[in-house]
C-alpha positions as CSV (number, residue, x, y, z in Angstrom):
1,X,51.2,57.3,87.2
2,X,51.0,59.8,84.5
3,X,50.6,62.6,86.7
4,X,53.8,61.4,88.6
5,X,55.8,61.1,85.6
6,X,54.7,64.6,84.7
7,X,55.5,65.8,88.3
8,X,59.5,64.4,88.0
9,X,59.6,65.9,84.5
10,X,58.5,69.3,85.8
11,X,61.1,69.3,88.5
12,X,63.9,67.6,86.4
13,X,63.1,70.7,83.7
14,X,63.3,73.6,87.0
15,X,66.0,72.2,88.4
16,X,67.9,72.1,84.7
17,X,66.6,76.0,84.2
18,X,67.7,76.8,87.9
19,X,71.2,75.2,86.7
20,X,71.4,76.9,83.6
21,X,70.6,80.3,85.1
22,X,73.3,79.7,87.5
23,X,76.2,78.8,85.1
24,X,75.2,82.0,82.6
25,X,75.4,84.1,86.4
26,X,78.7,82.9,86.8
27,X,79.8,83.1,82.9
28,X,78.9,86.8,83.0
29,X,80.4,87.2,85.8
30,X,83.2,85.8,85.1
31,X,83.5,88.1,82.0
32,X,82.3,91.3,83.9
33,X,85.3,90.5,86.3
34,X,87.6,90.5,83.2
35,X,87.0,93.4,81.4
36,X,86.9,95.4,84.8
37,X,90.6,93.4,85.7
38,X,92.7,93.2,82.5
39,X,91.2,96.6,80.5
40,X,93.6,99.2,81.5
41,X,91.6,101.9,81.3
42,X,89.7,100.3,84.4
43,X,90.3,102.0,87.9
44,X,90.4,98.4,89.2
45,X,92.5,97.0,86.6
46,X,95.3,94.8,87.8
47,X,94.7,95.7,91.1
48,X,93.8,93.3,94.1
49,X,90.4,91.9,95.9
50,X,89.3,94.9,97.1
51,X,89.5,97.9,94.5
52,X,87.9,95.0,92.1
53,X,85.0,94.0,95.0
54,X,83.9,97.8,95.4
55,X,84.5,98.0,91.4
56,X,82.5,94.9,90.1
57,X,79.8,94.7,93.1
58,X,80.2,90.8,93.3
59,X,80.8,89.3,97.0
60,X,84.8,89.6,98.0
61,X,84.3,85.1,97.5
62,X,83.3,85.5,94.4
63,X,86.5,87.8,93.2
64,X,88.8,86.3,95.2
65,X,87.9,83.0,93.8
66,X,88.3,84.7,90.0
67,X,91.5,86.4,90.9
68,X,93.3,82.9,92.4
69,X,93.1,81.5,88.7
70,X,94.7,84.1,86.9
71,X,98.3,83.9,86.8
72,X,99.1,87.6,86.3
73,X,97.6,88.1,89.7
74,X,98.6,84.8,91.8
75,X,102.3,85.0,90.3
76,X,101.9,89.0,91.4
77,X,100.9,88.4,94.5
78,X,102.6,89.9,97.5
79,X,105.4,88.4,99.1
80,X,106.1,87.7,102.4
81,X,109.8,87.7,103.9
82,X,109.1,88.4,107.6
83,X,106.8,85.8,109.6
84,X,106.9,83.3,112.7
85,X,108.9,80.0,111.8
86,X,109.7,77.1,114.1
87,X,111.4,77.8,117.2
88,X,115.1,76.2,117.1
89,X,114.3,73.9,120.3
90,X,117.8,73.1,122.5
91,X,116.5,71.2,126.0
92,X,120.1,71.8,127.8
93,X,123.0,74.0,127.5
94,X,125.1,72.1,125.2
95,X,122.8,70.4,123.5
96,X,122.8,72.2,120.1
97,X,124.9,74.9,118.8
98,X,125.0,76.9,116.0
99,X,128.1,78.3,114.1
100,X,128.9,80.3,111.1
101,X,131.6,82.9,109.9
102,X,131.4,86.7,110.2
103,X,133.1,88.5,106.7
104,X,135.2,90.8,107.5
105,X,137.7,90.8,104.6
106,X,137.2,94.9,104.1
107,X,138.6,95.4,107.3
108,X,141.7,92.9,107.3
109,X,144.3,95.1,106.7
110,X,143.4,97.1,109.5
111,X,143.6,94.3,111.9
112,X,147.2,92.0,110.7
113,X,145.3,90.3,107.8
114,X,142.9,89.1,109.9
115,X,139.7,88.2,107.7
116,X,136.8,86.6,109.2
117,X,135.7,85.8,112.3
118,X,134.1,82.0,113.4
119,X,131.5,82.3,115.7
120,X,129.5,80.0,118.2
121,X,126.6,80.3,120.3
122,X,124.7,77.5,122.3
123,X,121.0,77.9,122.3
124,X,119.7,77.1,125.2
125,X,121.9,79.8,127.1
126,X,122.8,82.1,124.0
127,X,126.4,82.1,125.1
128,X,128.5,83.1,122.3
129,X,132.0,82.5,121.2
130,X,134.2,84.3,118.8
131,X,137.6,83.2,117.0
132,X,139.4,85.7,114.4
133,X,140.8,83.7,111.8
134,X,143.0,84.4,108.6
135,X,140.7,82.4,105.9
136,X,138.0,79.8,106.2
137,X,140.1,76.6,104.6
138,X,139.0,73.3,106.7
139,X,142.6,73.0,108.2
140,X,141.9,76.4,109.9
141,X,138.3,75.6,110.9
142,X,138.9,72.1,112.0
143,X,141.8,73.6,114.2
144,X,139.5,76.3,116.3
145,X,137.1,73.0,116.8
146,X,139.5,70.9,118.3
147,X,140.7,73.5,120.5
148,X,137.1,74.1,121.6
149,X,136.4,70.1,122.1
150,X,139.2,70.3,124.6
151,X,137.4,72.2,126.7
152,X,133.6,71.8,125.9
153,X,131.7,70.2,122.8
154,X,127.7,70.2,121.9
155,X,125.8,67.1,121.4
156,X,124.6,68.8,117.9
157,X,126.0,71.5,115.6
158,X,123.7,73.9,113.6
159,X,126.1,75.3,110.3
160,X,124.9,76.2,106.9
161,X,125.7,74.3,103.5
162,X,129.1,76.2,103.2
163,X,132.1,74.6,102.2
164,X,134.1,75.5,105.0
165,X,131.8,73.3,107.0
166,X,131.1,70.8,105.1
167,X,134.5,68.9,104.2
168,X,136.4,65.9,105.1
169,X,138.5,67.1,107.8
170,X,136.2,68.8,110.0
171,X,133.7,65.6,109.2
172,X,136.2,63.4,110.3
173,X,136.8,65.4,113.3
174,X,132.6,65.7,114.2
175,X,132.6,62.0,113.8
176,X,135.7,61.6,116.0
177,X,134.0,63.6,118.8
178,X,130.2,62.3,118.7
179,X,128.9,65.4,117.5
180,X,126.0,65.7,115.0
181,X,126.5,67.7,112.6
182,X,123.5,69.2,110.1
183,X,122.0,71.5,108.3
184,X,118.6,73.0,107.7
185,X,116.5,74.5,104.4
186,X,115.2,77.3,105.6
187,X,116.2,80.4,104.3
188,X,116.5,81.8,108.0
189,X,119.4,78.8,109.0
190,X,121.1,80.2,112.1
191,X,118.4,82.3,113.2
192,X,119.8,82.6,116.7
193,X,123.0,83.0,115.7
194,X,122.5,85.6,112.8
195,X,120.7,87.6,116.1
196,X,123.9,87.7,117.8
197,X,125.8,88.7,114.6
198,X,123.8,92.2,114.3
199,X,124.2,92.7,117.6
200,X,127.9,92.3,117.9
201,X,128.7,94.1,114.5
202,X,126.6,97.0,115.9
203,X,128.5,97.5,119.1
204,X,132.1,97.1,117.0
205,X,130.7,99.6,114.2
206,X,130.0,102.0,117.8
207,X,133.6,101.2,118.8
208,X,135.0,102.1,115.2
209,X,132.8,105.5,115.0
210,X,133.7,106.6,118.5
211,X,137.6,105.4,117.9
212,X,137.8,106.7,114.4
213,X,139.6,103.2,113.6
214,X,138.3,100.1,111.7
215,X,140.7,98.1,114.5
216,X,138.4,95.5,116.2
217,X,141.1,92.6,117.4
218,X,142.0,94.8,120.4
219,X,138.1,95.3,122.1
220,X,136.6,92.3,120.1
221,X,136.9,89.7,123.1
222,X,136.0,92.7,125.3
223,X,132.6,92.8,123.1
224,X,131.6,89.5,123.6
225,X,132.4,89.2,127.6
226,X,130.3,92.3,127.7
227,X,127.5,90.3,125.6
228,X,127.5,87.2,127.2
229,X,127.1,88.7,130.9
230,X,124.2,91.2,129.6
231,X,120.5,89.9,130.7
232,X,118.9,88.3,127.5
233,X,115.9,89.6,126.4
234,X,114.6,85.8,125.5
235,X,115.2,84.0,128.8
236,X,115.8,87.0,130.9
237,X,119.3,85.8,132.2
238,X,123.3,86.7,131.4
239,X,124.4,84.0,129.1
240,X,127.4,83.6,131.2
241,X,125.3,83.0,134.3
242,X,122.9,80.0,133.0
243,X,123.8,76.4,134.5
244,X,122.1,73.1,134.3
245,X,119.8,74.2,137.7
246,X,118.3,76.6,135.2
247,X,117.4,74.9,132.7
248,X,113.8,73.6,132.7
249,X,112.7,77.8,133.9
250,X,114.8,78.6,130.7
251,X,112.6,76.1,128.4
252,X,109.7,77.2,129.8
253,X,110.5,80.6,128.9
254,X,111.9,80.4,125.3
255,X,109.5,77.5,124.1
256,X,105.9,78.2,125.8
257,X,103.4,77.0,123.2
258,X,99.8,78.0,124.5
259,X,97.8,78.6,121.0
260,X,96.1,75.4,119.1
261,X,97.6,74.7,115.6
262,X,95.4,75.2,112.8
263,X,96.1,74.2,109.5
264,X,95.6,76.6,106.4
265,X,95.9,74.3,103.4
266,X,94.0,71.1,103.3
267,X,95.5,67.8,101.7
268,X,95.9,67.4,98.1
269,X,95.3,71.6,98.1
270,X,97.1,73.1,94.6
271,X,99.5,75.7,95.9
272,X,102.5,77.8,94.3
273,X,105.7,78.6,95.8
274,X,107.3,81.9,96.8
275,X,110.3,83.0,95.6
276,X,111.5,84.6,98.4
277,X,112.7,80.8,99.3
278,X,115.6,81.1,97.0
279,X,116.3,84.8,96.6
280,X,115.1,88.1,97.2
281,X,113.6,89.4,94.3
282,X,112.1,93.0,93.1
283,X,108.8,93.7,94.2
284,X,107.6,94.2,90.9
285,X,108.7,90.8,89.3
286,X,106.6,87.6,89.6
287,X,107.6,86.6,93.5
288,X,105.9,83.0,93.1
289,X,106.9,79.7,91.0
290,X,105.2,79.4,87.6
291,X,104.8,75.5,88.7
292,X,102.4,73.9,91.2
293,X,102.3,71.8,93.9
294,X,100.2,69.5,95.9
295,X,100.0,69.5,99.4
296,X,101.3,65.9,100.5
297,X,102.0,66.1,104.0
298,X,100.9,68.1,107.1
299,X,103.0,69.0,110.6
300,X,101.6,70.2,113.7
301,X,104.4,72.5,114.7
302,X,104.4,75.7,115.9
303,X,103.5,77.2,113.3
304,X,102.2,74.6,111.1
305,X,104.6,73.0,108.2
306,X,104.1,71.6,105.0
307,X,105.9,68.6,102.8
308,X,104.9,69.4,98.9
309,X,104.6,66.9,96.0
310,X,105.0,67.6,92.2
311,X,102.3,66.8,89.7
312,X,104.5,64.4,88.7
313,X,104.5,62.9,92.5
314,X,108.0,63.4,93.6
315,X,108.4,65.0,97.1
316,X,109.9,68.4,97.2
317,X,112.8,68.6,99.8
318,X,112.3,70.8,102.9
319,X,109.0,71.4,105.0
320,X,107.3,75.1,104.0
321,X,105.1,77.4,106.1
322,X,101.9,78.7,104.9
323,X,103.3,82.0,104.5
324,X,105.5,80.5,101.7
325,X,102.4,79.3,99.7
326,X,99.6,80.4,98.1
327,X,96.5,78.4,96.8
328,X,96.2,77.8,93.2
C-alpha cells in the first residue's frame, strides 16, 4: 500500500514538473514574442505572422495564436472589401427587381435640367430600364412607378434605405399594387444593378468623349436598347430576348451551387468586426471594431453567413460573412 501511495505521488509530482515546465515554455515565449513584436528596433516589429515566425523560430500556431490577442495587431489587420457574397436569387423574370437613382446633377444643365436618372433592372433577365427625371421628391418617383405598373410590375422590389424610396406615397402605391418592397444590409445593396450602372455610364462617357458634349438625353434610350439586346455574360442571353420558356436554363446558369459549405467560425467563437461594413477607411487606420462579438447564429448559404451577439446578449442586425470577421 505504501509503495502505491508512493507510486501516485511520484506521478502526481512529474506530471506537476511536466506542467510547470510547460507554462514557463509558454511564459517565455510569450515574452520572447514581445520584445521581438513591440521593440522597434526589431526587423519583425509590428509586422505580421510570418516576418515574426522566421524572426522568433516558434511554430507559425504558436505566433498566430500570440498575435490574435494583441489589439495593435487584430485592430491592424488587413481589410478585405472585395470577396463572394450571396447570390441575389430571382426564380422568374419579374419576380424581383432592383432600382436606384443614377446622379447626374453635374451634367444637368447640359441636358434641360435634367438631374438624375431612375433606373430598373429585373434579375432574372437583367433587363434594364431607365427614366431621366428632374429631382428624386416621392411625387416624381411614385409617378415613373405607376407608369411602369401599367404596363408591367415585379412581385418584389430591391431599393436602398434612401429617402426617395422610402416615403409614404410610393409606400402607399407598393401596397396598392402587391409589390414587396425591401431593403438589404449589406454594403454591396443592388449588386446587380450597380453592374449595370458602370456599364451604362461607361458607354455615355464613350458617347461624350467621341461627341465632345456632356449631352446624354438624345442617345441615352439608344444606350440601353443597345444593352438590353447584347448577350449577357451571366446567362449568356440578350436581356431583351429571355421569356418564361427560358427560365429554369437561366437558373441553372446564374445560381449553380456545386461546392459543400463549410463554416469558419464555430458557435460562441469571439470575433471583431470590419470596418469596411460602414465605410471605407485608410489603410493605415484601425479597419476593425474595438468591441467584440459572439458568434450566435450560423447559415448554410453560399458562402456561409453569420448572426452576431453582443457581450451584453443583444443580436446585432444583419447576417455577416467570414470575410467581415476576424477571431478574437
Amino acid at each position: 500500500m505504501d509503495n502505491l501511495e508512493r507510486c501516485v505521488k511520484t506521478l502526481k509530482s512529474r506530471e506537476f514538473t511536466r506542467i510547470t515546465k510547460n507554462s514557463t515554455s509558454k511564459l517565455d515565449d510569450v515574452e520572447r514574442l514581445k520584445k521581438l513584436y513591440y521593440d522597434p528596433k526589431e526587423p519583425a516589429s509590428f509586422g505580421g505572422v510570418k516576418r515574426l515566425t522566421e524572426a522568433s523560430g516558434l511554430k507559425k500556431s504558436r505566433v498566430k495564436n500570440f498575435l490574435s490577442g494583441e489589439d495593435c495587431y487584430s485592430l491592424h489587420f488587413p481589410v478585405r472589401y472585395k470577396f463572394q457574397r450571396r447570390k441575389t436569387i430571382a426564380y422568374e423574370v419579374n419576380e424581383l427587381w432592383q432600382s436606384d437613382l443614377v446622379d447626374l446633377q453635374k451634367l444637368s444643365r447640359f441636358n434641360k435640367g435634367y438631374r438624375y436618372i431612375l433606373t430598373i433592372i429585373d434579375v432574372m433577365s437583367r433587363y434594364l430600364r431607365v427614366y431621366p427625371i428632374k429631382d428624386k421628391k416621392a411625387n416624381t418617383i411614385a409617378k415613373v412607378f405607376s407608369k411602369i405598373f401599367k404596363e408591367v410590375k415585379p412581385k418584389n422590389i430591391q431599393t436602398d434605405k434612401g429617402s426617395e424610396f422610402y416615403n409614404k406615397r410610393l409606400s402607399a402605391l407598393f401596397k396598392k399594387r402587391k409589390v414587396h418592397h425591401y431593403s438589404t444590409k449589406s454594403e454591396a445593396k443592388c449588386a446587380i444593378l450597380e453592374r449595370a450602372h458602370r456599364t451604362l455610364k461607361n458607354r455615355m462617357y464613350g458617347v461624350f468623349t467621341y461627341r465632345n458634349s456632356y449631352k446624354y438625353l438624345d442617345i441615352l434610350q439608344h444606350l440601353v436598347d443597345s444593352y438590353n439586346h447584347s448577350v449577357h455574360r451571366s446567362h449568356g442571353f440578350a436581356p431583351a430576348n429571355v421569356t418564361e420558356a427560358d427560365e429554369p436554363l437561366k437558373y441553372k446558369s446564374l445560381y449553380n451551387i456545386s461546392s459543400p459549405i463549410k463554416f469558419r467560425f464555430l458557435m460562441n467563437d469571439v470575433v471583431r468586426i470590419s470596418k469596411a461594413r460602414k465605410v471605407f477607411k485608410k489603410g493605415y487606420l484601425p479597419g476593425w471594431t474595438e468591441e467584440t462579438f459572439t458568434i450566435y447564429k450560423r447559415y448554410p448559404t453560399n458562402p456561409p453567413t453569420y448572426v452576431l451577439q453582443d457581450l451584453s446578449g443583444k443580436e446585432i442586425a444583419g447576417r455577416f460573412y467570414a470575410e467581415e470577421l476576424q477571431k478574437n
